[in-house]
C-alpha atoms as a printed R data frame, in Angstrom:
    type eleno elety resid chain resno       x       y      z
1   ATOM     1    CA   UNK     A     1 -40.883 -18.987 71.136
2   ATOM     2    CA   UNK     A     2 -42.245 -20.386 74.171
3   ATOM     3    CA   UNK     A     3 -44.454 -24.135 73.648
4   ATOM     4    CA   UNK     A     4 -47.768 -22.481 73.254
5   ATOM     5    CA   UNK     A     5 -47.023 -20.497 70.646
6   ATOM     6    CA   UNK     A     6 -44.632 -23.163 68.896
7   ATOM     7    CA   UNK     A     7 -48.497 -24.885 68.612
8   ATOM     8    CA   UNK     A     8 -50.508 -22.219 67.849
9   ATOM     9    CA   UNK     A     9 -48.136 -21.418 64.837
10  ATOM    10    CA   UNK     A    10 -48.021 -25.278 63.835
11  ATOM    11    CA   UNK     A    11 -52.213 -25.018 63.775
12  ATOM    12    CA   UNK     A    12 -52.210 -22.404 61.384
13  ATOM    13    CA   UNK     A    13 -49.365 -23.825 59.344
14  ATOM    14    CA   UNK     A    14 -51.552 -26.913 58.674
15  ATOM    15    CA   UNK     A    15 -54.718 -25.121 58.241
16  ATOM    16    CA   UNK     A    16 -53.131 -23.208 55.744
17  ATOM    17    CA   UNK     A    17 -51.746 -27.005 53.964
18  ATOM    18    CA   UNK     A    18 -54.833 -28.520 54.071
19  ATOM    19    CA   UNK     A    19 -57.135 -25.593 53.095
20  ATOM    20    CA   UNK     A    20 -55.743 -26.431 49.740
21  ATOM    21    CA   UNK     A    21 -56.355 -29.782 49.197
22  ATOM    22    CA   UNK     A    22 -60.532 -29.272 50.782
23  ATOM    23    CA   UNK     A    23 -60.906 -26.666 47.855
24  ATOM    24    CA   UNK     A    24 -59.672 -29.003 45.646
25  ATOM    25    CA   UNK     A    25 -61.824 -31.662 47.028
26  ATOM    26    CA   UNK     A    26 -64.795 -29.445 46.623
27  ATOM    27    CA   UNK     A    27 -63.986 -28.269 43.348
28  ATOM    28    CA   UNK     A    28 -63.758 -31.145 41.785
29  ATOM    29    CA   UNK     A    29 -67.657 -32.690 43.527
30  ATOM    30    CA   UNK     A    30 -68.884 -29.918 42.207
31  ATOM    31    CA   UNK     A    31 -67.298 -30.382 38.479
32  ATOM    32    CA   UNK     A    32 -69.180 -33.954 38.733
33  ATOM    33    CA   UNK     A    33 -72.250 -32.761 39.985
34  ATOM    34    CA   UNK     A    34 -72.249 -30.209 37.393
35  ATOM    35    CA   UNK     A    35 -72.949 -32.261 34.375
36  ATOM    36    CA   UNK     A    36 -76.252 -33.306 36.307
37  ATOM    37    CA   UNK     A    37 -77.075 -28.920 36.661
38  ATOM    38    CA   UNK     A    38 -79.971 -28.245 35.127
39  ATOM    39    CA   UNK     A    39 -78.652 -24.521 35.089
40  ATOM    40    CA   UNK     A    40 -76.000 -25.469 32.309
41  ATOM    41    CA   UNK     A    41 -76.574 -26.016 29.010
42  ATOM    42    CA   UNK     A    42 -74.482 -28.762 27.651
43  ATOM    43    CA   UNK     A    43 -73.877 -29.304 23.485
44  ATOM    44    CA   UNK     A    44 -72.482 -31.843 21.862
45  ATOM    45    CA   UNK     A    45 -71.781 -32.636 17.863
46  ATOM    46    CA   UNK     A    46 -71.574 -36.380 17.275
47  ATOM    47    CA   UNK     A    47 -69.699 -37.432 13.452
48  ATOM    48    CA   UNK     A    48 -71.214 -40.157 11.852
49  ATOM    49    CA   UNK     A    49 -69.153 -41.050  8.399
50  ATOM    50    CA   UNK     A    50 -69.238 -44.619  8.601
51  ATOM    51    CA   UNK     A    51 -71.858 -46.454  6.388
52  ATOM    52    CA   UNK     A    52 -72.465 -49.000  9.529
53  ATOM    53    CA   UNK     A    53 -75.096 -49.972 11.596
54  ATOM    54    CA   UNK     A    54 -73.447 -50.671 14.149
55  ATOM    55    CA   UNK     A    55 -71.557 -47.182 14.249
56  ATOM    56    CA   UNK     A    56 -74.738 -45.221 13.994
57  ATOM    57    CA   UNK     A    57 -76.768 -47.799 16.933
58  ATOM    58    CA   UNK     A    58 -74.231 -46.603 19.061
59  ATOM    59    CA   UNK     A    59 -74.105 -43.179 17.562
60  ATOM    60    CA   UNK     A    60 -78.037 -42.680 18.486
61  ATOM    61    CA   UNK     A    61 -77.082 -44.842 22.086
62  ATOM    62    CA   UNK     A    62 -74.768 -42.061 22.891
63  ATOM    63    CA   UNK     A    63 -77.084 -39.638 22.415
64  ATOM    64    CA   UNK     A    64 -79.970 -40.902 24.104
65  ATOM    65    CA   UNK     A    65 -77.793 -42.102 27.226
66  ATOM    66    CA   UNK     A    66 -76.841 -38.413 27.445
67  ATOM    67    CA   UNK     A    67 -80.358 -36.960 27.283
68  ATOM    68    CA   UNK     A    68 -81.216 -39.742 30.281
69  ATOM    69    CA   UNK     A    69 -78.488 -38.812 32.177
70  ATOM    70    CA   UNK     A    70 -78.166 -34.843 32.364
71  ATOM    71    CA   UNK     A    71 -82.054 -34.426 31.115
72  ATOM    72    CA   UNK     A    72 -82.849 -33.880 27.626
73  ATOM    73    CA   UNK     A    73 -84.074 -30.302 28.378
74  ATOM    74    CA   UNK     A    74 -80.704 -29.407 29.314
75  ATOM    75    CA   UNK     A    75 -78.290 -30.744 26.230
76  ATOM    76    CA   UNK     A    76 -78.329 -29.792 22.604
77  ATOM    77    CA   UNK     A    77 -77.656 -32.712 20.385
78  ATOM    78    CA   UNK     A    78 -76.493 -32.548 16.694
79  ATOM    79    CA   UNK     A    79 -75.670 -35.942 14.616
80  ATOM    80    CA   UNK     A    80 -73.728 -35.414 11.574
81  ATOM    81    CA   UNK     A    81 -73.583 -37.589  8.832
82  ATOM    82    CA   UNK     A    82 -71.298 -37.399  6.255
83  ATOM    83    CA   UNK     A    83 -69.355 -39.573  3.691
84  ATOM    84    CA   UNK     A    84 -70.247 -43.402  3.801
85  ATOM    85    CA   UNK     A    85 -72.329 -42.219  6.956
86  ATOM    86    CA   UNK     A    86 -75.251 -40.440  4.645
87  ATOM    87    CA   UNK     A    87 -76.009 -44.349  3.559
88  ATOM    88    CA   UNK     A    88 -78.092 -45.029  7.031
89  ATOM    89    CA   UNK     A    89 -80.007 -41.844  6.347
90  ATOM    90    CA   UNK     A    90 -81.259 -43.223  3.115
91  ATOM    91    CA   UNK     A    91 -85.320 -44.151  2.826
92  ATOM    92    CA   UNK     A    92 -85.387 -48.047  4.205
93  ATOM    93    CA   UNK     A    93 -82.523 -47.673  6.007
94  ATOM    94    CA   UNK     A    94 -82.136 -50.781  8.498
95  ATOM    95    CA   UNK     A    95 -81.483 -48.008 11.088
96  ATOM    96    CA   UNK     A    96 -84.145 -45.480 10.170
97  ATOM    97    CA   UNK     A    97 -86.534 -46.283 12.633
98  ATOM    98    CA   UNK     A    98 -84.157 -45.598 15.281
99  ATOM    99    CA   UNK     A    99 -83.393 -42.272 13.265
100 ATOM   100    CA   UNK     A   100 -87.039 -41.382 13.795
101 ATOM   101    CA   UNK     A   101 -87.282 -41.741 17.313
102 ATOM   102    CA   UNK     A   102 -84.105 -39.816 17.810
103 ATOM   103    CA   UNK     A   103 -85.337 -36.749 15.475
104 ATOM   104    CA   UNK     A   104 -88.795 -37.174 17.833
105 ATOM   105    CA   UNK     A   105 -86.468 -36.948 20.655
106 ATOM   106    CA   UNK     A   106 -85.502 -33.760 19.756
107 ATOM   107    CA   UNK     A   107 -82.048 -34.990 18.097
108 ATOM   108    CA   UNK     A   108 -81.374 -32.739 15.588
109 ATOM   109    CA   UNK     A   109 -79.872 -35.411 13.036
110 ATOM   110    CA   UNK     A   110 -78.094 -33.498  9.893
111 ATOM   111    CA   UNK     A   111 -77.145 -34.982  6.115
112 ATOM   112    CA   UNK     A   112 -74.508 -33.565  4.169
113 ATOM   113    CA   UNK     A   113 -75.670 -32.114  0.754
114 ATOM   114    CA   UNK     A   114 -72.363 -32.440 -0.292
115 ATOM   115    CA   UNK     A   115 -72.624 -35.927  0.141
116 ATOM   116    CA   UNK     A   116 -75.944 -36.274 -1.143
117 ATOM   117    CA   UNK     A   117 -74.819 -34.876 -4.577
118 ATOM   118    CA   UNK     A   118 -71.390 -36.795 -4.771
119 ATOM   119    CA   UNK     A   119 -74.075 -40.002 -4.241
120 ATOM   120    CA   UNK     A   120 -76.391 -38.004 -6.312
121 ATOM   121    CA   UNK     A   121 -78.933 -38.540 -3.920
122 ATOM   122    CA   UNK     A   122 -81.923 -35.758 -3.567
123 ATOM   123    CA   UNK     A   123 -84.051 -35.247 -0.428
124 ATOM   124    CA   UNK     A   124 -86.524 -37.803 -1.993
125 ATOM   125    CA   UNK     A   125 -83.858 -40.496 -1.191
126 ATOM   126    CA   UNK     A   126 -83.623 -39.736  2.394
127 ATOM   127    CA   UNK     A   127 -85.714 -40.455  5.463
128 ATOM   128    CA   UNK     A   128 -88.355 -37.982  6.502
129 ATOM   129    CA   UNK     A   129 -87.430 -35.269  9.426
130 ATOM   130    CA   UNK     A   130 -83.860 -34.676  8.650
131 ATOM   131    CA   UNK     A   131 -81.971 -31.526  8.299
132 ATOM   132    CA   UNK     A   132 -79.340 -30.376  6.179
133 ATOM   133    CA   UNK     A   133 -76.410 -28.955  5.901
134 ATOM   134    CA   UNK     A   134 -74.094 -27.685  3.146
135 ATOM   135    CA   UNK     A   135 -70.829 -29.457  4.548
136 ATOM   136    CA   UNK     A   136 -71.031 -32.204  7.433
137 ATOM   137    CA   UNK     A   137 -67.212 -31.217  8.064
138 ATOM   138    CA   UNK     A   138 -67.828 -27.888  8.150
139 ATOM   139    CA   UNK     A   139 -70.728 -27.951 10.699
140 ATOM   140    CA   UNK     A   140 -68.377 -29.623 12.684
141 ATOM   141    CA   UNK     A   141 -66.234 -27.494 12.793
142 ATOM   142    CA   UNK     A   142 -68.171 -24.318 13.091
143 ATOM   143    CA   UNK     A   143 -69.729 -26.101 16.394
144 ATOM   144    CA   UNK     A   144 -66.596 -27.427 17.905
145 ATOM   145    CA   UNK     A   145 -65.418 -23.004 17.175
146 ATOM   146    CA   UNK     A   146 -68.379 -22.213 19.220
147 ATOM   147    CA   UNK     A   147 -67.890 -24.233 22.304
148 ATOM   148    CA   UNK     A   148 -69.838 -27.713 21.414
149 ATOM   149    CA   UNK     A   149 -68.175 -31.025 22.273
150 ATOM   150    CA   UNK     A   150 -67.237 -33.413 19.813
151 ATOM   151    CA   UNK     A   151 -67.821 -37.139 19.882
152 ATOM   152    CA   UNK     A   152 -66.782 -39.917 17.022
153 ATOM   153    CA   UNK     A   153 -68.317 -43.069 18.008
């Protein structure tokens, strides 16, 4: 193999090393820049079963930092409270006003009624807005089965 060639073959060698790693490179912009896509449809399920303020104010942070950051048109956002949780979706709440601007926010924030009857506590009891479902676990889980991501604050 005469020098030229010796070259030539040593080009394509590293063209075909490197190649690689620029794909790669690439790849993995485009993964970050994705979250940002208003094309994709993001979901998320955040569990609330703490009976905390401080667990749901960052609870309701989360969520709103993620509508301001890949657009609230383009995320679905479910909070789930459950357990001790259901206490800071009680009427007079000390975090129900924040509740209410999430729920205006298109937050879809959802009380247990399994929950609610163990507490025997009726819809009366709870701040206005909310939904409901039968089992917070089980919402859960049905949305984690379907592709939603999962966040415990």
């Amino acid at each position: 193999m005469n020098r030229r060639h010796f070259i030539q073959a040593g080009a394509v060698t590293s063209a075909l090393l490197v190649t690689p790693f620029f794909i790669a490179v690439h790849a993995q912009n485009q993964g970050a820049t994705a979250l940002k896509s208003p094309q994709k449809r993001h979901k998320i399920v955040i569990q609330v079963s703490d009976n905390d303020p401080a667990k749901w104010n960052l609870a309701l942070n989360n969520a709103k930092n993620l509508q301001d950051d890949v657009g609230a048109a383009n995320v679905d956002i479910e909070i789930v409270a459950y357990g001790p949780g259901i206490g800071m979706l009680k009427l007079e709440s000390p975090t129900g006003s924040r509740v209410a601007d999430a729920i205006k926010a298109n937050i879809r924030v959802l009380a247990c009624e399994n929950t609610m009857r163990g507490q025997k506590l009726t819809r009366d009891d709870m701040l206005p807005a909310l939904s409901y479902v039968p089992a917070g676990v089980t919402e859960i889980m049905t949305k984690q089965s379907e592709g939603w991501a999962y966040l415990r604050p």
